[in-house]
N, C-alpha and C positions, 0 to 999 in steps of 0.2 A: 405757686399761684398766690396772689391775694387774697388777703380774708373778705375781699367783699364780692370775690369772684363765685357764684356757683358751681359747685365741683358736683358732677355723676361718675362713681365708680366705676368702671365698666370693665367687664371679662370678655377678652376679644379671644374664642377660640377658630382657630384656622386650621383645618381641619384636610386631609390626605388620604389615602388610601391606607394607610396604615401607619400616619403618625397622627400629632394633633400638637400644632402649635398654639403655646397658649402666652397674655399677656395681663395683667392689671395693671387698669391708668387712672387715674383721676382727672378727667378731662372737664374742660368748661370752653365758654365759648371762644376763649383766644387763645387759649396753653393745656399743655399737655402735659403728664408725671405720669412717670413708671414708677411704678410700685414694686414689682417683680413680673420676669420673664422666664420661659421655660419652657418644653418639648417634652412630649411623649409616643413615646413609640410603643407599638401594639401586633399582635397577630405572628409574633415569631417564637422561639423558645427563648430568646434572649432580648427581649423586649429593655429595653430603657426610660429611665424618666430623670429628668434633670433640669433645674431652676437655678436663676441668680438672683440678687435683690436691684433694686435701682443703679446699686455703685458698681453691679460685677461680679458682689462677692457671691460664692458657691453657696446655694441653702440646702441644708441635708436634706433627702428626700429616701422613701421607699425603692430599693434600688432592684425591687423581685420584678417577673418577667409581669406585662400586661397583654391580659388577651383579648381587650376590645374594647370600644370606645366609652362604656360603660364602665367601665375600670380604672379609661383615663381622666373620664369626667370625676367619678369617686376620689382618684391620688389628688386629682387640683383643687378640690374643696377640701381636703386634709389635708394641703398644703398650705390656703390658706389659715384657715384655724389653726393651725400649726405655731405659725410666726404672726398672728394676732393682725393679722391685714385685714384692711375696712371692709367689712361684705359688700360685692357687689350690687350695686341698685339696678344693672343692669347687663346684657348678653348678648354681644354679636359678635355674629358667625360669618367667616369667610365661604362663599356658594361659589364655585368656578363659573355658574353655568345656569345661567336661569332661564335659557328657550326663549322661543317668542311671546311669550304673555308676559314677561318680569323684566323690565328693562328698567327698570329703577331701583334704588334700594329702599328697603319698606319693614316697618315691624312685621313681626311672622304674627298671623292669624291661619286660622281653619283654611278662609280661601286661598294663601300663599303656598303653607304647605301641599293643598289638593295640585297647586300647578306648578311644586317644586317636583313631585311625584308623578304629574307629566312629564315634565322635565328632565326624568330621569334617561329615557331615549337619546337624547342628545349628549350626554356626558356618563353614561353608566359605570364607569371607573370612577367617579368625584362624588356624583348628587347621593351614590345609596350608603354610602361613609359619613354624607353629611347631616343627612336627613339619622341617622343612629346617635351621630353628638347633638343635633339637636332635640332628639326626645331625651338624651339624656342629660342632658345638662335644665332642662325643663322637668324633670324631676328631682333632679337635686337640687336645683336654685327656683324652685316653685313660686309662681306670682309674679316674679321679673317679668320687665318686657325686654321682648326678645328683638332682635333687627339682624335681617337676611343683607348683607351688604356683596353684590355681584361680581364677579373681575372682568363680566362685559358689560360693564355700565358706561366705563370710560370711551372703547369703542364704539358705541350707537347712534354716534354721528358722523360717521366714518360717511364718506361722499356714494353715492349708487358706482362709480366705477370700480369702487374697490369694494363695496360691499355685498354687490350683486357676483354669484356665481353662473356661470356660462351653463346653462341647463334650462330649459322650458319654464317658462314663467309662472306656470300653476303650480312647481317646487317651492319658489318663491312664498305664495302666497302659505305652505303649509309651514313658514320656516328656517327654508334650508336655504342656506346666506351664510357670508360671514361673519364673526361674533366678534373674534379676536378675545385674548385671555392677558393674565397677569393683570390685568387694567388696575388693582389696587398697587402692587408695585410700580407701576407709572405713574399715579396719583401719584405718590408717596416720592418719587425722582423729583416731579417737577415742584413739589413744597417745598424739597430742600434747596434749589437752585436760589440764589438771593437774590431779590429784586427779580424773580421771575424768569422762565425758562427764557430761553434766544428765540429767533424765529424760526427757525429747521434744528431742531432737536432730531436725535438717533438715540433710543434706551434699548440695549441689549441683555435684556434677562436673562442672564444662562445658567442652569440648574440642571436638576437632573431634564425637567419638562426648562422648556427654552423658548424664546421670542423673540423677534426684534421688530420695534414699534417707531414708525416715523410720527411726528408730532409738530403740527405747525400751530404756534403763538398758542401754546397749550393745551390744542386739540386733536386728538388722534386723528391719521385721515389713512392710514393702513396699517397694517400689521400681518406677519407671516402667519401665527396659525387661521385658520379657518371657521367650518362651522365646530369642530371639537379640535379639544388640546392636543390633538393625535396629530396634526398638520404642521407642514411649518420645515424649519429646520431639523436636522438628526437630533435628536436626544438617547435620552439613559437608555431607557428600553423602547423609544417609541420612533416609529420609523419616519416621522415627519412626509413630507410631499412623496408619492409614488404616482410612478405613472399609473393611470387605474386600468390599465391593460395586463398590469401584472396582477390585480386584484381578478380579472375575470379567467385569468389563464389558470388561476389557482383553483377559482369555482369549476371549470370549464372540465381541466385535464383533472387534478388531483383530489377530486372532489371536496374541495372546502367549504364548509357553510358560514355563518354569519358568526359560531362561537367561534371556530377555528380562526375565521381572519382576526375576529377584534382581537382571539389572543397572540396571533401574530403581531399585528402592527403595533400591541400596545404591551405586550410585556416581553415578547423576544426579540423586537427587532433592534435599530436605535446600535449605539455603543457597545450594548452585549450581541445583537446578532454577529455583528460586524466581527470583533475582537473573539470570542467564546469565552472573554475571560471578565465578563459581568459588564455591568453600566455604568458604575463607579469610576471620576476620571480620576479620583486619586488610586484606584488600585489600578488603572491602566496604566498611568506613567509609571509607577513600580516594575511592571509588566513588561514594557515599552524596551528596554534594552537588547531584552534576550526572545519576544512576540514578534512578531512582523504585524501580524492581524491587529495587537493593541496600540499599533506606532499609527496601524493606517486608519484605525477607528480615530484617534486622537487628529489626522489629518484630516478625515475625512469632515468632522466637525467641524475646524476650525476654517474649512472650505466650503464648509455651506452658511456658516454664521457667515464668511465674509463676503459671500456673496447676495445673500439678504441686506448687508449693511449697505454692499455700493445699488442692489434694486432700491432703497426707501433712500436714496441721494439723490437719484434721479427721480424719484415719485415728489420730494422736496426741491427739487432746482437746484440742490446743494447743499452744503450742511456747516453750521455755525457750532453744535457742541455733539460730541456721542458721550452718552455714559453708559460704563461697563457697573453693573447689579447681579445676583444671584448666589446662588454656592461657589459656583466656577467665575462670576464675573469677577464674583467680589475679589476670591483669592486664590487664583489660577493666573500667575504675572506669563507664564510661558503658553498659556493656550491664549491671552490678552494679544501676547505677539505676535504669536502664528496667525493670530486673525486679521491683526493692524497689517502686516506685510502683503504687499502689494497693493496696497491703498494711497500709497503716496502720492497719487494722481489725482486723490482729491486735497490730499494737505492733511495728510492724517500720517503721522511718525510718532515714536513712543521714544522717549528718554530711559534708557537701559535702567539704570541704578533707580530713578523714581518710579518704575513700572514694580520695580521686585518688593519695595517698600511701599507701593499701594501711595504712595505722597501725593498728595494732588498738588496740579493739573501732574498726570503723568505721561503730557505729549512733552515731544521735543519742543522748544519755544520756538523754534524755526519755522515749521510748518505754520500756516494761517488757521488749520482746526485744532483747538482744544479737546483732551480725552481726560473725563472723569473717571473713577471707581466709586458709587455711594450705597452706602447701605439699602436693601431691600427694607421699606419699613412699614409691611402690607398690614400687624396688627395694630398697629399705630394709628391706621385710615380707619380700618374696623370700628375702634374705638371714636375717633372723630364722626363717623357717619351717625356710631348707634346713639351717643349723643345730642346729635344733630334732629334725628327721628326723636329721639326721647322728650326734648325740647319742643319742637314743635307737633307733639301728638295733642290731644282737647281727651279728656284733662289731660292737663300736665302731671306729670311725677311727682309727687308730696314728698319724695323722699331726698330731694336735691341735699348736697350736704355742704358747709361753710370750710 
């Protein structure tokens, strides 16, 4: 950065069910610097935590189990004191899920958190994990301002056809709509593109939770999940779209109630119902030789990502660029393929040897559509937004630094 640039330190925690991604930037209004990055995991016997500096290199860390996001918040302020990193002047939190009253990103105050805590209804696997990093991080870094930045912000102008759901209009009004998620990693897609996205972009988030977002001249206008992260295509543990006939046949005949399904659809179903040998698609393909059930969980995925990808072609009139993002986008060259196969009818081919090395463009140059791989880089936005809010808050932050 420039020395005549204003620099806000900012601690972007991104926060899971049971990890918490963390990042320091020094961000100002045109550029961005890592400082160090790093993940913690939490709530198992063998909890993990592990950081790099700007360049990559490993930072020693506390390598004992962590049991809960108050632990993880404590290891990343002893990490940074540690290696003598600038204090934070400021805190933002990645929120999956901000309901209908937060449809923008905003510093956290008293009234944000009372309607994150509403809020909690519509995502109860994300908001009550985040809402615990953020009291705790609001204890340890005391006095910061803090910024709630959404992953349905990007979303919320998604058109009435794709964002109304087929259900009586007075749901609507309580609600219950489409949201669409990841929207910080689609931020973060269409920054990297140079000279700005094409007209019909396709960003395929595939992770353990998974997405794929059509985006026209940099505006989302659908996306496969829903009103929660639970919708959508298969994932790790989550069952994505179900007929909801099977939802009432479960209440109906086997008497399930509302804990039983949420923990159906959102921690057994997805890749582990499917396979019984977990969520994980790197221990699937392990799996995969000697399994039947992990070959067809691994097809089963790469047949409903591909069939999302050719719905939001025709939602776009067609398609100028896809990019492959996530755990699995990123570095998963054989579920990239098995997804691209049979799409060659829109001009979408993969080049073997550049697919496996991740090289961009990794289409064949044959075909008329280009296929990216880019980094997910959702604490990156975090940071961009909180400084954004921190900037234009009345007062300003005294603590800007040179």
């Amino acid at each position: 950065m420039t020395n005549t640039e204003p620099t806000l330190n900012v601690l972007a925690l991104n926060s899971g069910s049971s990890s918490l991604k963390f990042g320091l930037y020094g961000v100002g209004p045109h550029r961005l610097e890592t400082r160090l990055s790093g993940e913690a995991e939490f709530g198992g016997k063998t909890g993990t935590f592990h950081a790099k500096d700007a360049h990559g290199a490993a930072l020693d860390a506390d390598a004992s189990a962590i049991s809960n996001p108050v632990e993880a918040v404590a290891r990343i302020a002893s990490l940074l004191a540690r290696h003598d990193m600038p204090a934070p002047d400021a805190v933002g939190h990645r929120i999956v899920h901000g309901g209908p009253n937060l449809s923008e990103h905003r510093l956290i105050d008293d009234t944000v958190l009372r309607k994150l805590e509403r809020a909690s209804a519509f995502a109860p696997l994300h908001i009550p994990p985040a809402l615990a990093v953020i009291a705790a991080a609001t204890e340890r870094f005391a006095g910061l301002p803090r910024a709630a930045c959404f992953d349905t912000v990007f979303h919320r102008d998604m058109p009435p056809v794709a964002r109304v759901l087929p259900l009586p209009r007075t749901f609507q009004a309580q609600g219950v709509r489409r949201y669409g998620f990841h929207g910080l990693s689609c931020e973060s897609i269409v920054r990297q593109l140079a000279g700005g996205p094409p007209s019909r972009l396709i960003i395929a988030h595939l992770g353990n939770g998974a997405s794929v977002t059509a985006v026209r001249d940099g505006q989302s206008i659908d996306t496969s999940m829903g009103m929660t992260p639970t919708g959508g295509v298969i994932m790790g543990t989550r069952s994505g779209d179900l007929d909801p006939g099977v939802l009432i046949y479960l209440m109906r005949e086997k008497a399930f109630d509302a804990a039983r399904l949420e923990d159906l659809v959102d921690h057994r179903s997805g890749l582990a119902g499917i396979s019984g040998a977990g969520g994980d698609m790197r221990g699937l393909h392990d799996a995969a030789t000697s399994n039947a059930d992990a070959r067809l969980a691994i097809e089963m995925f790469c047949y409903s990502v591909r069939k999302q990808i050719a719905a939001m072609i025709a939602v776009l009139g067609g398609v100028d660029l896809i990019v492959f993002t996530g755990g699995i986008g990123e570095n998963d060259a054989e579920v990239r393929a098995a997804i691209c196969e049979g799409l060659s009818c829109f001009g979408l081919a993969l080049d073997d040897a550049r697919n496996r090395a991740a090289d961009n463009p990794i289409s064949d140059p044959a075909p008329r559509c280009p296929i990216l791989v880019l980094p997910s880089q959702e604490d990156e936005q975090i940071a961009r937004h909180t400084q954004a809010l921190v900037r234009d808050s009345i007062p300003p932050l005294a603590a800007h630094r040179q």
